[in-house]
N, C-alpha and C positions, 0 to 999 in steps of 0.2 A: 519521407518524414524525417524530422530530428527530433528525438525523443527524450528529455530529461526524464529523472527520475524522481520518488520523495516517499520516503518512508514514514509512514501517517506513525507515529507514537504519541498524539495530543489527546489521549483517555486518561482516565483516572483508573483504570484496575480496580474495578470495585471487588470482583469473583476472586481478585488476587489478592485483597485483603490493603491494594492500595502501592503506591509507589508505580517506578516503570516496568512492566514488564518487561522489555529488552533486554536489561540491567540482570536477569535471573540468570543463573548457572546452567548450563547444558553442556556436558564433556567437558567439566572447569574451565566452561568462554560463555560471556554472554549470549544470550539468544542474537543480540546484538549484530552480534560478531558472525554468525553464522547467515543469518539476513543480508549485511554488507556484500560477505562474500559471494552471494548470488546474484544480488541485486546488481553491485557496480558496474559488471561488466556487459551489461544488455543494456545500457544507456548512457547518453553522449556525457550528462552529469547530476550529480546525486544530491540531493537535499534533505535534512531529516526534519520533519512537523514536529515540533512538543511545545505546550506550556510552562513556563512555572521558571524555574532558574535555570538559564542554559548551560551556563559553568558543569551541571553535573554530564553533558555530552561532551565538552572538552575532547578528551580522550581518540573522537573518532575525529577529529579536525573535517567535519562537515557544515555548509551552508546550514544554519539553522532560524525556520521561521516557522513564527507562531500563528496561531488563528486569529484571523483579521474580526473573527464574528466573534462575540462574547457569550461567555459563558459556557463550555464545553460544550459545541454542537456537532461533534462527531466526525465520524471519516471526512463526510464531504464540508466542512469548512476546511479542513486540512488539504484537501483538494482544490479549494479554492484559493489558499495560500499558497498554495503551489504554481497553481496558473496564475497568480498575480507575478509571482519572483519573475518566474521564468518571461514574463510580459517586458519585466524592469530589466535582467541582469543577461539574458540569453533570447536574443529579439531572432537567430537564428531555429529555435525550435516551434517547434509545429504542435508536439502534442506531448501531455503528462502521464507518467506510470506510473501507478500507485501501489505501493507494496504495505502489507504491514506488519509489523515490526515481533509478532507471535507465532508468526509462521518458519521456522526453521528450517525445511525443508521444503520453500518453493521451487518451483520449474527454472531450471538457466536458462530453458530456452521462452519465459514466458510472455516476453516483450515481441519477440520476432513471432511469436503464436499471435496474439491479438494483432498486432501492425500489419500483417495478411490478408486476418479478418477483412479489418479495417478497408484494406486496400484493392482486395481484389472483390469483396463483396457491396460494395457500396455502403458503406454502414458508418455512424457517425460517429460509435463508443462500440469498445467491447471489454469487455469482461467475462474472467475464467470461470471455469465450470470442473469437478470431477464424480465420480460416482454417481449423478442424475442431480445435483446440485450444483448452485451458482454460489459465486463467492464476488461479490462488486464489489469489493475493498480492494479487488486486483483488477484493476481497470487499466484502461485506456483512452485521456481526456483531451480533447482539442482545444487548444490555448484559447480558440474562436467563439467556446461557449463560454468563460467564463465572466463575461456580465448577465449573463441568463442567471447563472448557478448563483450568483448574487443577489440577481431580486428572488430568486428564490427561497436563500436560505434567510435574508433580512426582512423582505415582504410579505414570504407566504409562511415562514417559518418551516421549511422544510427540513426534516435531518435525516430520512431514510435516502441511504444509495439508490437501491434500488425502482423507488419512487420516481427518482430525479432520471434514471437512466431509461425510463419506461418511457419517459415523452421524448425517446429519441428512436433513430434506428440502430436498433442494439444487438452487436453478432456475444453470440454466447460460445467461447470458446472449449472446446472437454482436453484437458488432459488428464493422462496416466495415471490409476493409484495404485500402482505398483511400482517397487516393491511396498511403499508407502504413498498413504495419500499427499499428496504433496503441497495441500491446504489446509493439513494437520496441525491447529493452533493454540496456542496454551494461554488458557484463558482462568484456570487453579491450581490448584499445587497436583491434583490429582494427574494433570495433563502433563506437568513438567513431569513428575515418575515414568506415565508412558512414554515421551519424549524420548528420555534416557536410554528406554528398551527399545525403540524405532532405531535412533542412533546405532545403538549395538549392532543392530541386526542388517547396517546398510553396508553397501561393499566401502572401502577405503575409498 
């Protein structure tokens, strides 16, 4: 496999009171910034999903594409912007990893976890799991579905992950939540305080 990457930030934060979440302070660096540094290095190249003015990403000098589908229809059109790029600009990759952009403390190793799945289990998609729970926002997509994922999300109006990932054969990956869960996502101001106290408590 050759794996790009793309960091879905195309929500509106509504539990956040609005704006991007990524953009919020955790140990004085964006959430951002902590995502990047996990993210980059488990994929051949990096992309970040958002709408609205891209100028305010500036800053991380990444590929930036928005949702082909209108109207904020969630993780999987950002996923489906992803599988288009990567169609146009890197005809070398095989398949998309989706990270997103709330989770500061995802797995390093979370791309080589699912791409196993994938590989050695017969499976067409996977997506991580910790504690007895699934998290599709962190998947694993074959560049080869996405004209499915299209008339899906334009024909049938599809916006659940998990929905879309049912009609496949889908490995569900577990990893670790220790010391922390590491699908730990900050979705209010409540979650960025714990955040902060996760941080503290993790080794350098």
């Amino acid at each position: 496999m050759t794996i790009a990457g793309v960091l879905l930030a195309g929500g509106l934060a509504r539990r956040m009171g609005g704006g991007d979440k990524g953009m919020r302070l955790l140990g004085g660096r964006p959430i951002l910034d902590w995502v990047i540094e996990r993210a980059r290095p488990q994929v051949a190249a990096l992309a970040l999903n958002a709408n609205g003015d891209p100028s305010r990403f500036a800053a991380w000098h990444l590929p930036l594409i928005a949702d082909g589908v209108p109207g904020f229809a969630g993780p999987l059109a950002g996923v489906l912007a992803a599988l288009d790029w990567v169609a146009a600009a890197m005809e070398s990759a095989t398949h998309v990893a989706s990270f997103a952009t709330d989770a500061p403390f995802l797995p390093r190793d979370l791309v080589a976890g699912l791409a196993a799945a994938v590989a050695d289990g017969g499976y067409d998609l996977a997506c991580a799991a910790s504690e007895g729970r699934n998290h599709p926002v962190f998947g694993l997509w074959p560049v080869a579905l996405r004209h499915d994922l299209r008339r899906a999300l334009a024909e049938e109006g599809l916006r659940k992950v998990e929905l879309w990932a049912a009609r496949y054969r889908l490995a569900v990956v577990a990893f670790p939540a220790a010391p922390v869960d590491p699908f730990f996502n900050v979705n209010e101001p409540a979650d960025l305080a714990a955040a902060e106290r996760l941080l503290a408590a993790l080794p350098a």
